[in-house]
C-alpha positions in Angstrom: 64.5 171.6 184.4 64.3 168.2 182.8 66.4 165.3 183.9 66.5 162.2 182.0 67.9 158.6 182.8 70.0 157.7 179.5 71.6 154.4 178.9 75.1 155.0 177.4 76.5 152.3 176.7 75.8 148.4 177.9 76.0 148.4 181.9 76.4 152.1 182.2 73.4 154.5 183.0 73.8 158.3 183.4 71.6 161.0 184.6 71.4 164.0 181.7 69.9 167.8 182.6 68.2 169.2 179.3 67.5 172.5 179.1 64.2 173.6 177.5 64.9 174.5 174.5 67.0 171.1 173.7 69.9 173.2 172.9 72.0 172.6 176.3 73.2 169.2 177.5 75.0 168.8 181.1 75.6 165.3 182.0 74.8 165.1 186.2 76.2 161.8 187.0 76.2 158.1 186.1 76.0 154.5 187.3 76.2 150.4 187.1 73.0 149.7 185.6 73.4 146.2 187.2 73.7 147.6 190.4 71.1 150.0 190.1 68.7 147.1 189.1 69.5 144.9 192.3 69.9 147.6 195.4 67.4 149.8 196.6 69.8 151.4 198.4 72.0 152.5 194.8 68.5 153.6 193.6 68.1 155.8 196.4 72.2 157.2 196.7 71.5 157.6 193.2 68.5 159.6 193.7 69.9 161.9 196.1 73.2 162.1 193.8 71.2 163.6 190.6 69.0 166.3 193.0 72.4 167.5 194.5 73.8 168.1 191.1 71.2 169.0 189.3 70.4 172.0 192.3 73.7 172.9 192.0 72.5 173.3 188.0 69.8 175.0 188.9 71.7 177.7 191.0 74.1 178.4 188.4 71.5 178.5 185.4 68.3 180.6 187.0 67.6 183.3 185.2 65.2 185.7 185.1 63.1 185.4 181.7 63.1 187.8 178.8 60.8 190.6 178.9 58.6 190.4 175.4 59.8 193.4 173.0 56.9 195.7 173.4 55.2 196.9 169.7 55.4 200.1 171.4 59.1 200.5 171.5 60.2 204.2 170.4 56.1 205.4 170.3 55.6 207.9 172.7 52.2 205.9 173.9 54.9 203.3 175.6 55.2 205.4 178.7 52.5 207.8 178.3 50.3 208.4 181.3 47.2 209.6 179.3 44.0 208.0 179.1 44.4 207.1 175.5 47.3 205.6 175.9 46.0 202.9 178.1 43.8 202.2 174.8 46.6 202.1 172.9 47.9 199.7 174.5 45.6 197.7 175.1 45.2 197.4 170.6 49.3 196.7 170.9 48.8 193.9 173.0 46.1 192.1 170.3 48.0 192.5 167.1 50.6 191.0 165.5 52.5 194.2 163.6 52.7 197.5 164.4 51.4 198.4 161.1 48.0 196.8 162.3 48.0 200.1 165.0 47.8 202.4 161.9 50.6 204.6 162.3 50.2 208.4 161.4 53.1 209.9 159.3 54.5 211.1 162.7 54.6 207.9 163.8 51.8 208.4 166.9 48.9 205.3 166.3 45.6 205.6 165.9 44.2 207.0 169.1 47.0 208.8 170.8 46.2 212.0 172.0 48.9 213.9 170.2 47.6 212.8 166.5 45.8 215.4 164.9 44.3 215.6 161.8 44.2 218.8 160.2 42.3 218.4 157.6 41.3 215.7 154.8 41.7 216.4 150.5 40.7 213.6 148.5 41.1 215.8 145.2 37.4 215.8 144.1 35.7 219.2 145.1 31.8 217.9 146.5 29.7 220.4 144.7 28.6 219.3 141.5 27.6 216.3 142.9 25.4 218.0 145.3 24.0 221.3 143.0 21.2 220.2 140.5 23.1 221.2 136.9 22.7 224.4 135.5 19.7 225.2 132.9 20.5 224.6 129.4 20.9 228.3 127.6 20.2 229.4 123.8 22.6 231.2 122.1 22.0 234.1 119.2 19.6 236.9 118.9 16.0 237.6 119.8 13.4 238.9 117.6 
């Protein structure tokens, strides 16, 4: 928690709490800057003034920080206690999208053990390619 040591206006300083993020600004308390130049002793009251305020801050503003979203939310290899889900993720953890974990029309990623794949048509049958073609044969009559 950031506290900074502003000078308002001519002969006034204050002590400001920022929050991280710059979007939160709590004023803690303020002082004579003339006396705060000359006296050890304001320094120090001073001091002790902005750490009692700014605990009191502190107290009311802990919180416990966000859990990141997970790329796994609503796949079943979130909770799963399979071995392959531990690879999963593992790959969830080092990409950006979940489009990078190549998704199955079922929606299970590459690697979860309940993606099966049945089978795989590309629509061009392998045989001709791999027969030698067919010898060349003469039509009409013998004599």
């Amino acid at each position: 928690m950031p506290i900074f040591f502003d000078q308002v206006e001519t002969g006034l300083g204050r002590a400001v709490w920022r929050s991280e993020d710059g979007t939160e600004e709590v004023a803690l308390c303020s002082v004579n800057q003339v006396a705060y130049d000359n006296e050890a002793t304001v320094r120090e009251r001073f001091g002790e003034l902005i750490n009692a305020v700014a605990n009191h801050f502190r107290r009311k503003h802990a919180a416990a920080p966000a859990a990141p979203a997970s790329r796994l939310a609503g796949i079943p290899c979130e909770t799963c206690t399979a071995p392959e889900a531990d690879d999963v993720r593992h790959r969830a953890g080092s990409v950006s999208d979940v489009s990078e974990l190549q998704l199955s029309p079922g929606g299970y990623p590459a690697g979860c053990c309940r993606r099966r794949i049945v089978a795989t048509i590309d629509g061009q049958p392998d045989w001709p390619s791999s027969r030698p073609p067919a010898p060349a044969r003469r039509m009409g009559r013998r004599f």
